[in-house]
C-alpha positions as CSV (number, residue, x, y, z in Angstrom):
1,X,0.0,0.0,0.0
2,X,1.1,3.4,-0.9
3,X,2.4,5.8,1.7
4,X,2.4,9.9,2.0
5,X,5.4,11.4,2.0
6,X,4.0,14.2,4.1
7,X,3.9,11.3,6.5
8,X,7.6,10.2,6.9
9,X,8.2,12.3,9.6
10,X,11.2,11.8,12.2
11,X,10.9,10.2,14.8
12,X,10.6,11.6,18.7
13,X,13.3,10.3,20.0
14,X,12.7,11.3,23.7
15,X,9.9,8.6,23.0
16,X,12.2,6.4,21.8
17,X,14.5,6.9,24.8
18,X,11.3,5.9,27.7
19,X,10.8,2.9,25.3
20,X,14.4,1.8,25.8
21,X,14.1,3.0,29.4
22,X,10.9,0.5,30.0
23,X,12.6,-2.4,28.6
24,X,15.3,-2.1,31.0
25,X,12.8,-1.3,33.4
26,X,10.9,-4.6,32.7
27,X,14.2,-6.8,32.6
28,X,14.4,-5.8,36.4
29,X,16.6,-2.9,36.6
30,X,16.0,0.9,38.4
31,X,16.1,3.6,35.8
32,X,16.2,7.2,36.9
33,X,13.8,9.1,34.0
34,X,15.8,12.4,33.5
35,X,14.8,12.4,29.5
36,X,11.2,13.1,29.8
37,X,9.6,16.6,30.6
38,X,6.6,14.9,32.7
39,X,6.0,16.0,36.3
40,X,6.3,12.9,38.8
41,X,3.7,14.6,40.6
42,X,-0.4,13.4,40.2
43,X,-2.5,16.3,39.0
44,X,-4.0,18.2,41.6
45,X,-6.3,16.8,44.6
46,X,-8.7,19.3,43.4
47,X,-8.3,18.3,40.0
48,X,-9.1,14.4,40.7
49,X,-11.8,15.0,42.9
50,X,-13.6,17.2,40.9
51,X,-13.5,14.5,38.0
52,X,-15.0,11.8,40.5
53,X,-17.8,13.7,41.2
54,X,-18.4,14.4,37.7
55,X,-18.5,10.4,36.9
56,X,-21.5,9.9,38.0
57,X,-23.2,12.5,35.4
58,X,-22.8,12.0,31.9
59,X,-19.9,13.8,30.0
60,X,-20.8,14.2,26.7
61,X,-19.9,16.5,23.9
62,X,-19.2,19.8,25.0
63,X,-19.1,22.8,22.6
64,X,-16.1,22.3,20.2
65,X,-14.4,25.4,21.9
66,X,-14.4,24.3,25.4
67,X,-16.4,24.8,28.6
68,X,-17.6,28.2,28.9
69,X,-16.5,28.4,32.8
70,X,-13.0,26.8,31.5
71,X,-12.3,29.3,29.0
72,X,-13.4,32.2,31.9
73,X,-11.3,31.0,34.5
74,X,-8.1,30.9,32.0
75,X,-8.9,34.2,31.1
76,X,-8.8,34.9,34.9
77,X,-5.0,33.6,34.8
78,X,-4.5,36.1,32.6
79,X,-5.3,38.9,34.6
80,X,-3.8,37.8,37.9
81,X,-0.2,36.4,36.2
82,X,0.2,39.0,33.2
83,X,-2.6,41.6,34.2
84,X,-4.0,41.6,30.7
85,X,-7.8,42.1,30.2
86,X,-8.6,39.1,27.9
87,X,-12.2,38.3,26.5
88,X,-13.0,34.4,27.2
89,X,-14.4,34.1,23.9
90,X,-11.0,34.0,22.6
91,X,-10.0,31.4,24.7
92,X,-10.0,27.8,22.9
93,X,-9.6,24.6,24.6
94,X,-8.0,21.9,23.0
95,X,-6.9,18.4,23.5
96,X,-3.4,18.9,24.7
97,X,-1.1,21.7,23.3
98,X,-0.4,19.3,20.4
99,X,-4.3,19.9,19.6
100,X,-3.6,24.0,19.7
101,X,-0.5,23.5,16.9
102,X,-2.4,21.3,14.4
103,X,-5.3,24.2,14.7
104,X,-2.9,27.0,14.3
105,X,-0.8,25.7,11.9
106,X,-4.3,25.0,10.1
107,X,-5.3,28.1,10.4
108,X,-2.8,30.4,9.7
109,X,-0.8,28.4,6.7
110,X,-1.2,26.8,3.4
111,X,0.1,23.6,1.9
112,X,4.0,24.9,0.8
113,X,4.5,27.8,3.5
114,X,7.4,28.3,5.5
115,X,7.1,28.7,9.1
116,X,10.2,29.5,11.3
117,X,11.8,28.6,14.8
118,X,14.8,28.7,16.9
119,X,17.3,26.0,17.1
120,X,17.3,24.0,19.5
121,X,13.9,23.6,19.9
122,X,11.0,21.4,20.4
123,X,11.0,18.8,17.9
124,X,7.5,18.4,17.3
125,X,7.1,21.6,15.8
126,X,9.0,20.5,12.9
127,X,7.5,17.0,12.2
128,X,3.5,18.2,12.9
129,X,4.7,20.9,10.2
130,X,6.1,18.3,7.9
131,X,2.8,16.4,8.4
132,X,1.0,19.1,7.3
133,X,2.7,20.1,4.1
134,X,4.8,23.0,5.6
135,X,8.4,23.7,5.5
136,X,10.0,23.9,8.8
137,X,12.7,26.5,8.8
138,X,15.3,26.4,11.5
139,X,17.1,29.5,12.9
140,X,20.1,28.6,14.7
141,X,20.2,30.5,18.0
142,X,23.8,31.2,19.8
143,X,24.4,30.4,23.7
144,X,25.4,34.2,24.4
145,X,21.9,34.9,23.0
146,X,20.2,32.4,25.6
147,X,19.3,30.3,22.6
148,X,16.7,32.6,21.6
149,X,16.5,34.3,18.3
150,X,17.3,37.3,17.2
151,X,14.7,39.7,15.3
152,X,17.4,41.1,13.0
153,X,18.2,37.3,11.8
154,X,14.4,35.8,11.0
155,X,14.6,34.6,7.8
156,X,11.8,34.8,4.9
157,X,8.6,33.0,6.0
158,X,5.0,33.1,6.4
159,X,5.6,32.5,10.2
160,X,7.7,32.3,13.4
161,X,7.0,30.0,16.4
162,X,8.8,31.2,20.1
163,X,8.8,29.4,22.9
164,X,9.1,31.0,26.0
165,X,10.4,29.0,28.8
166,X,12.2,27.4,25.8
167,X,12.7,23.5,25.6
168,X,15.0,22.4,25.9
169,X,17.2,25.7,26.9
170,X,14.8,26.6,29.4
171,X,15.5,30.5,28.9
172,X,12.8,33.0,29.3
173,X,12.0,36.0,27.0
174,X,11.4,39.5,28.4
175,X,9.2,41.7,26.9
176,X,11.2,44.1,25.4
177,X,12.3,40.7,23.3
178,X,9.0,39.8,22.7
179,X,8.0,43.0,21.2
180,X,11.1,43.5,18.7
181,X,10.4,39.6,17.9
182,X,7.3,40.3,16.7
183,X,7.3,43.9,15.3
184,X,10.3,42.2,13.1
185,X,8.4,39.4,12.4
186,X,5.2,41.3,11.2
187,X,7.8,43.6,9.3
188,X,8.4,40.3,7.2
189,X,5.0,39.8,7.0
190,X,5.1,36.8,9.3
191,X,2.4,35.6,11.6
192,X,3.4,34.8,14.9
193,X,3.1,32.2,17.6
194,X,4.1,31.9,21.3
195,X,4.3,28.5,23.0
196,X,4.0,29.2,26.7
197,X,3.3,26.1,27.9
198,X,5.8,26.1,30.6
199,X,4.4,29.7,32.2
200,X,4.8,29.1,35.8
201,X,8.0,27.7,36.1
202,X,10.2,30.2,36.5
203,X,13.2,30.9,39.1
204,X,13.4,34.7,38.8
205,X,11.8,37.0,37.1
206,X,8.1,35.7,36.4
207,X,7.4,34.8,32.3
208,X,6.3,37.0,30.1
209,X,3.1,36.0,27.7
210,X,2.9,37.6,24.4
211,X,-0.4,39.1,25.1
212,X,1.8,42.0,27.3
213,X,3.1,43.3,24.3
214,X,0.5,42.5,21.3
215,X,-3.1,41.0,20.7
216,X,-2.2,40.1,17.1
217,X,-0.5,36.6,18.2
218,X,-1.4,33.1,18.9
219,X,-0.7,32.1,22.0
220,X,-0.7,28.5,23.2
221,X,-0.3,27.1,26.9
222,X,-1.3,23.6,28.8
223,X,-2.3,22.0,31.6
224,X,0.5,19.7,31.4
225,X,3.4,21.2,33.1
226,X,2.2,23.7,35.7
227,X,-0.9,21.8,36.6
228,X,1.0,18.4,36.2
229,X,-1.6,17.2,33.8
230,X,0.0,15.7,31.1
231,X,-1.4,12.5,30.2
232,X,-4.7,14.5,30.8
233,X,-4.6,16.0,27.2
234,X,-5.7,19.2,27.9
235,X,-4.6,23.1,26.8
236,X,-5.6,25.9,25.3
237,X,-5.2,28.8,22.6
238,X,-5.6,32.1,22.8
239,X,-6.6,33.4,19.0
240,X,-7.1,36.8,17.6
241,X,-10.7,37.6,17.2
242,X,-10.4,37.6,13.4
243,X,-9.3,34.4,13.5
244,X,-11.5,32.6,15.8
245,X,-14.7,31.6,13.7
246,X,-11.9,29.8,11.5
247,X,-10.7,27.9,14.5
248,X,-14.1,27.4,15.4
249,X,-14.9,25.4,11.9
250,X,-11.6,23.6,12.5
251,X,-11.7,22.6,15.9
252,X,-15.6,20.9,15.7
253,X,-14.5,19.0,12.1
254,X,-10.6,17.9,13.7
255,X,-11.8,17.3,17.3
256,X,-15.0,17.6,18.3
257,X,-14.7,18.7,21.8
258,X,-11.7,18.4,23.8
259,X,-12.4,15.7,26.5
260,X,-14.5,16.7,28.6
261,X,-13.8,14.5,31.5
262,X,-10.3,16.8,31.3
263,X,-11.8,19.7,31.0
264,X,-13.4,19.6,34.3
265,X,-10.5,18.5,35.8
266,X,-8.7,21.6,34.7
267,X,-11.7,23.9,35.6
268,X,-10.8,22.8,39.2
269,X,-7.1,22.7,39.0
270,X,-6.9,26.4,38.0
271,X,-8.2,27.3,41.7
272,X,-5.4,24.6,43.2
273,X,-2.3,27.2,42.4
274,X,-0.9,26.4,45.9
275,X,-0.5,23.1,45.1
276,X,1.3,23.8,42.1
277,X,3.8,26.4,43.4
278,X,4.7,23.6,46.4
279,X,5.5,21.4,43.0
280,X,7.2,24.7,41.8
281,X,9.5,24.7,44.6
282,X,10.2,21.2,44.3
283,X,11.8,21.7,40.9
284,X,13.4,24.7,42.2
285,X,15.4,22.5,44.4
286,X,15.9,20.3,41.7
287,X,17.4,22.9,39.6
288,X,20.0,24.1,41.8
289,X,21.1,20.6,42.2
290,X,21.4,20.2,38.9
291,X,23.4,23.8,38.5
292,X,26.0,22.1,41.6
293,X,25.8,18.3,40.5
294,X,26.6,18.7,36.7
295,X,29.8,20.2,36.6
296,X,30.7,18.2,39.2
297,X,29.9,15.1,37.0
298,X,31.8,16.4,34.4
299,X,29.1,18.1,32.6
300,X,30.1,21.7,32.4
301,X,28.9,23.9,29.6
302,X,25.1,24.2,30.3
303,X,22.5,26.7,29.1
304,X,20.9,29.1,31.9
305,X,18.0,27.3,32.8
306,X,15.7,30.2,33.7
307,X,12.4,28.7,33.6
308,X,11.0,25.3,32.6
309,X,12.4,21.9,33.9
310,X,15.1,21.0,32.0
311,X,19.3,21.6,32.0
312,X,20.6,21.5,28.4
313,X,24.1,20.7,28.3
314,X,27.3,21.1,25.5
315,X,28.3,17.7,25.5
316,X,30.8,18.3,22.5
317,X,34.0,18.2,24.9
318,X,32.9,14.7,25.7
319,X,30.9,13.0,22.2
320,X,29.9,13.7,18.7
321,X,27.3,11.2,18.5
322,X,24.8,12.0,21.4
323,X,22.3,9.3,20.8
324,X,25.4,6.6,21.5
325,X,25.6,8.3,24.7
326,X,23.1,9.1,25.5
327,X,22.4,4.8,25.3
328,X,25.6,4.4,27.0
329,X,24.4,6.7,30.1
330,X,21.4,4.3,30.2
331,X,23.2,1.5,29.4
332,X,26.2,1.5,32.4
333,X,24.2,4.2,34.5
334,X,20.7,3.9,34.6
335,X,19.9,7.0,33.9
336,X,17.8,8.3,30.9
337,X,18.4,11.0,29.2
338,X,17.6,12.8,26.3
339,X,20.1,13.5,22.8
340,X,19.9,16.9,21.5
341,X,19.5,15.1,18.0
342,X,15.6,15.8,19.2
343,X,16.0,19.3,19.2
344,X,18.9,20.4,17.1
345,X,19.0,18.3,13.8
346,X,22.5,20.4,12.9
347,X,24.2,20.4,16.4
348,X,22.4,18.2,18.2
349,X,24.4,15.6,17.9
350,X,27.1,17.0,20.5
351,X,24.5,18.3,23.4
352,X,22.2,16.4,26.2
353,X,19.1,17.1,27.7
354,X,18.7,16.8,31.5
355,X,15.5,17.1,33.3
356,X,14.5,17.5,36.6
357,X,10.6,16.9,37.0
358,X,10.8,13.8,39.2
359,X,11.3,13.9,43.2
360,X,14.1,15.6,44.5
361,X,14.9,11.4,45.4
362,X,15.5,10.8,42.2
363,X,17.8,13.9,41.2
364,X,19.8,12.9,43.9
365,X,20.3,9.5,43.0
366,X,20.8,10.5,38.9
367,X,23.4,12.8,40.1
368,X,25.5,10.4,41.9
369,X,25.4,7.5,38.7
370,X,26.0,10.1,36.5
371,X,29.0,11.3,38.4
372,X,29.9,7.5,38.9
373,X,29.9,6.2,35.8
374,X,31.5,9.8,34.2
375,X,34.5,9.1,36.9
376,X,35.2,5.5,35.2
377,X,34.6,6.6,31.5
């Protein structure tokens, strides 16, 4: 049988990595998961309870948009994180964050457009793009600019995606980059959109949305990572108003609904933010483990992880072919990590990804195999 060749897309290899992990896993042995950007921490008590008093009602279809309270109370975390006035009728839910690309990208693009992003970056962007008949263009960023891009270096497109905490740098974007992004960007005539998904984690100075500085942006966001909702499949988009009918028309004929079982767990876990921020401080101590126990292993040349979970490291002093060891870490230590082939096609093969979601337990015990089996290498 025939195949697409809009459908031989690259494979996630962080995916490929938890397979390998969970057959070593199932042979008997203790892996420590630092290749994976999941929380090790349930979604909220609110959250779950909420959803088992909703089982005993039926959950249908809801409107293809979301839950009207839903989209209110995200609009509320608008005004109380960024202070900006937002109308909940812009607000769409959608089934994950992976839901709110395949919409946008629909939306805003045809078949043969180029749409732009930072290098590194998430990987995904550039195979859903593929997917869709779009051409994924790559900027490649510099360390001494945080791995961000510049706006005097966007190349011809009909779009640019940011990321803001960035994965897998994990640097944040102030607003006075966020504005000359996008005024250079719509100089180019490029549409633009902000992935924000990891608003919340931050160890300084809080995110910044793209809604500070513009209205004219797509912003997309989860419940994944602050909420610790992953496998929930469940986030949202915030679309311009000319745009939203269009989204509308996409979302009932794509999805239907989001799941609406998630959606009222959400609708509760937005008013459980003291839960979250323990889980925040949790990675905080994480982090500055990390910062400490890295060098120390031997892994020295890291990114400034300003928000997100993760600690993206130069590997070149010590491999050229990250994915070999990245297998040999898992292989003689245990411990899972990711290759930056995921996120750097041109340079990834000589950086690693390091995160630091799970317990504080776990970081601890990463940190001493990896400086164990580093000392013997």
């Amino acid at each position: 049988m025939r195949q697409s060749t809009r459908g031989q897309v690259d494979p996630f290899i962080v995916m490929d990595v938890m397979e390998a992990a969970a057959r070593a896993e199932s042979s008997g042995r203790h892996i420590i998961h630092m290749e994976v950007g999941q929380p090790g921490t349930p979604a909220p008590r609110g959250a779950r309870e909420a959803l088992a008093r909703a089982l005993e009602q039926p959950l249908g279809y809801t409107a293809a948009l979301g839950l009207p309270r839903l989209r209110q109370g995200i609009a509320g975390l608008y005004r109380r994180w960024y202070g900006v006035d937002l109308d909940p009728a812009r607000v769409v839910v959608t089934p994950g964050s992976s839901g709110a690309f395949i919409l946008a990208f629909s939306a805003l693009f045809d078949a043969g457009d180029r749409v732009a992003m930072g290098l590194p970056g998430y990987p995904s962007y550039r195979q859903i793009l593929r997917a869709m008949s779009l051409e994924p263009v790559g900027i490649q960023t510099r360390p001494e600019d945080r791995y961000q891009p510049r706006p005097d270096e966007l190349p011809d497109a009909e779009g640019l995606i940011l990321a803001s905490p960035g994965n897998p740098s994990g640097t944040v974007l102030r607003t006075d980059e966020l504005q000359a992004l996008t005024d250079s960007a719509w100089g180019r005539g490029m549409a633009v959109i902000s992935d924000e998904i990891y608003h919340g984690l931050s160890y300084g100075e809080r995110c910044h949305s793209a809604l500070e500085v513009t209205d004219e942006v797509f912003v997309i966001n989860s419940f994944s990572k602050y909420f610790s909702m992953t496998g929930w499949r469940v986030g949202w988009m915030v679309v311009p108003q000319s745009h939203l009918r269009t989204v509308e028309r996409l979302a009932q004929n794509m999805f239907i609904c989001p799941p609406h079982a998630s959606q009222v767990a959400a609708l509760a876990a937005l008013d459980c933010i003291d839960e979250a921020e323990e889980n925040l401080k949790v990675y905080a101590r994480n982090r500055q483990l990390m910062l400490e126990g890295l060098p120390r292993a031997g892994f020295t040349r890291i990114a400034p992880p300003e928000g997100a979970f993760y600690i993206y490291a130069d590997v070149s002093d010590l491999t050229t072919d990250s994915l070999a060891f990245a297998s040999e870490i898992l292989e003689k230590a245990g411990v899972a990590v990711t290759p930056g082939l995921d996120f750097d096609p041109e340079r990834g093969a000589r950086t690693l990804r390091f995160s630091y979601a799970r317990s504080t337990e776990d970081v601890t015990e990463g940190l001493r195999r990896l400086t164990e089996f580093m000392a013997s290498r």
